[in-house]
N, C-alpha and C positions, 0 to 999 in steps of 0.2 A: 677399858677395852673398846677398841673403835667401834661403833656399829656397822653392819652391814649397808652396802649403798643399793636404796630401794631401785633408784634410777640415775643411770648412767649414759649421758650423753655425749656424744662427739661429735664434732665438728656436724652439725646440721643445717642443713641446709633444703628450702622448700621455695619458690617458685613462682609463680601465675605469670601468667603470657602478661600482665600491668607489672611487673618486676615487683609486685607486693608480694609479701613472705615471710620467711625465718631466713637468716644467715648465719654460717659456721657457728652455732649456736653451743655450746661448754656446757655441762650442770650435770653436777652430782647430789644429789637427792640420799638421806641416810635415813634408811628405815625410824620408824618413830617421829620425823620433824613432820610438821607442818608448815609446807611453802607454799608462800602466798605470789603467784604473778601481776606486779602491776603494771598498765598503762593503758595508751587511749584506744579508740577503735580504730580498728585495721593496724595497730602495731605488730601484730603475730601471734597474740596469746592463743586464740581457738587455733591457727592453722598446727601449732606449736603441740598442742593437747591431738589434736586430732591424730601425727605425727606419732606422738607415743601410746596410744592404743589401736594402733596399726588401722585407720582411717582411710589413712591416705598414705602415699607411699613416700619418701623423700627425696631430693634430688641427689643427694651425698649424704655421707655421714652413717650414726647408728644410732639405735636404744638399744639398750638392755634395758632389762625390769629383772631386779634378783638375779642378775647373773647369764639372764638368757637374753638373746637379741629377738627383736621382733619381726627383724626382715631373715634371719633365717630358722629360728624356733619359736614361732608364732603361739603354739597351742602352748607350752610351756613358759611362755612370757607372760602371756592374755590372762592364763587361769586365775591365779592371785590376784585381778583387777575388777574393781567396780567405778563405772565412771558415769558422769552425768554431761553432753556435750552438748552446749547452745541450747535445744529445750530435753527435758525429759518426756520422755516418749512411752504413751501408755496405751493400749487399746480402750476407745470408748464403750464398745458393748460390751466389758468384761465387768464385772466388779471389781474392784481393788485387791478382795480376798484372789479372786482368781488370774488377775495381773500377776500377781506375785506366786499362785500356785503353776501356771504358764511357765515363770522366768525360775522356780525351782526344778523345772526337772530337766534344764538345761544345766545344772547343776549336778543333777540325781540327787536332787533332796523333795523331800513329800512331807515336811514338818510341820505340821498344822501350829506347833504351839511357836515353834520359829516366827511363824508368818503372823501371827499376834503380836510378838513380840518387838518385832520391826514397826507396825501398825502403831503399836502403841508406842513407841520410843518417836516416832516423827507423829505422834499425834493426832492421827485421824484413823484408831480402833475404831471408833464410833460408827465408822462410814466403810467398813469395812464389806457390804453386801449392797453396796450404792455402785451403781457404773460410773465409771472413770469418767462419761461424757458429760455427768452433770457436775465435777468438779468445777473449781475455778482453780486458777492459776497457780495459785499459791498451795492448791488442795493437788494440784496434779504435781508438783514441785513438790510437795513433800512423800506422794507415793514414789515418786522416780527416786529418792533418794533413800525408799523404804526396800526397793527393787535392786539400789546399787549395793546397801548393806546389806541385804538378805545370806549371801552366801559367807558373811566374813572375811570379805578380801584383805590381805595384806595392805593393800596400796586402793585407794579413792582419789582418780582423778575429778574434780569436779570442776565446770565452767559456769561461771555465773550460778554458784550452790542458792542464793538466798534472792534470785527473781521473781515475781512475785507475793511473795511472803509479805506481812504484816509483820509493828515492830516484834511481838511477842513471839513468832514462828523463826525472826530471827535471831533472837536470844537464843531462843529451844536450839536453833541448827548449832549455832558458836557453841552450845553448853555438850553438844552431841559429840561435833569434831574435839574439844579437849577432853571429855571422856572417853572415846575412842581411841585416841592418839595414849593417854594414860594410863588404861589401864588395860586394851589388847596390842598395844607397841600398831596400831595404824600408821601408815602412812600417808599424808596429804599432798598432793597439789590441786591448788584451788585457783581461780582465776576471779577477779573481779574488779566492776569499777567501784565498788562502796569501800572508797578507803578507810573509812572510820572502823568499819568492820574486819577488813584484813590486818591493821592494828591490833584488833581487838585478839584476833585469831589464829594470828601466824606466827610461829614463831624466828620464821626466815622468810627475806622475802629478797624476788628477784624482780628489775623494772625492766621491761624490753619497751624499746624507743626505734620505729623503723625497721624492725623486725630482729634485733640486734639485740642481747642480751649486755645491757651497759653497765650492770650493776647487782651484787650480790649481797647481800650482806646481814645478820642477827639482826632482830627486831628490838631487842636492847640493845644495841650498841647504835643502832639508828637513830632511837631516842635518846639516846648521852647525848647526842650532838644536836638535834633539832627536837623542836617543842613536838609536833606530829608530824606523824607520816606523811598527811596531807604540806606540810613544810619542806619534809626531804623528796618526796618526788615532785615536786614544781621547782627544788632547785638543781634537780639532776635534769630536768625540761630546760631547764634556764643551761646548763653545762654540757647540754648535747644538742641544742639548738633546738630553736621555738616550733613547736608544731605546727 
């Protein structure tokens, strides 16, 4: 049985007075994958992301998320979503506990043992009555991603999920996202430039070059043909001209 398409794009297209952007951008996303976006800086990925959790608004084209669009059933798009865009963004005078008890009753959830249990699945239970202002980077990256799972979203978009982090917080994320994806049918798209990690993590990946989605394709069927990822996207660099 097909699964359903988490996200559904067409023809997109976005902008900036410097002609940088997305164009006529394709992708359909199936509930359960994890798609990983590669390329350089300023190819489109963030404007791309921003784009489908109604950010920004786009020049042409559409999302759906699950069926609904987001330029015209917004609140029925958005709900199912937890996303992390360029940084995670937490209040410094709150605690962590309270970061997340804030970000649940935008939810209408008040689940004290929820909000442990996100704590502890991204690692920093411990610090759970510490203010967000004395985290560090990697400590506030991992509450933003304790904030985006907290309500059980269908669909996690995330931009640069593992900045900050140390190697061992990025193990924990990669071990998060396939348990996620496995065993509550998640959805991912994830942005990044640690291709070694998107290898690791995705199990489809799309490369946008110029804002232009040039390339879609299984993460094993990638590797049948080239040793890594890091091989096949510098030879689709090499086939869509040098950056």
């Amino acid at each position: 049985m097909e699964r359903e398409i988490a996200i559904g794009i067409t023809g997109l297209t976005k902008l900036y007075p410097n002609q940088r952007g997305i164009r006529g951008i394709d992708l359909d996303v199936r509930q359960g994958d994890v798609f990983g976006l590669l390329g350089p800086n300023g190819a489109g990925k963030t404007t791309l992301m921003k784009v489908i959790v109604g950010m920004m608004a786009p020049d042409s084209g559409d999302v759906r998320i699950f069926g609904h669009s987001v330029l015209t059933d917004f609140e029925k798009a958005l709900f199912p979503v937890g996303c992390i865009i360029e940084t995670a963004v937490s209040y410094g005078y709150l605690s962590a506990a309270d970061n997340l008890r804030l970000a649940g009753r935008f939810y209408g959830m008040s689940d004290e043992k929820r909000i442990d249990e996100v704590l502890e699945t991204c690692g920093i239970l411990k610090y759970k009555n510490e203010k967000a202002s004395a985290f560090s980077l990697g400590m506030k990256q991992r509450l933003g991603l304790a904030t985006a799972i907290l309500p059980r979203p269908r669909l996690l978009v995330l931009d640069e999920p593992l900045n900050g982090l140390d190697v061992e917080g990025m193990v924990e994320v990669r071990t998060l996202v396939k348990r996620l994806a496995a065993e509550e049918g998640t959805t991912f798209l994830i942005s990044s430039h640690l291709v070694h990690d998107v290898e690791r993590t995705c199990d489809r990946i799309g490369v946008i070059l110029d804002g232009r989605l040039v390339r879609v394709d299984a993460t094993e069927d990638i590797l049948r043909d080239h040793a890594t990822l890091e091989s096949f996207f510098l030879s689709e660099v090499d086939r869509h001209g040098k950056l």
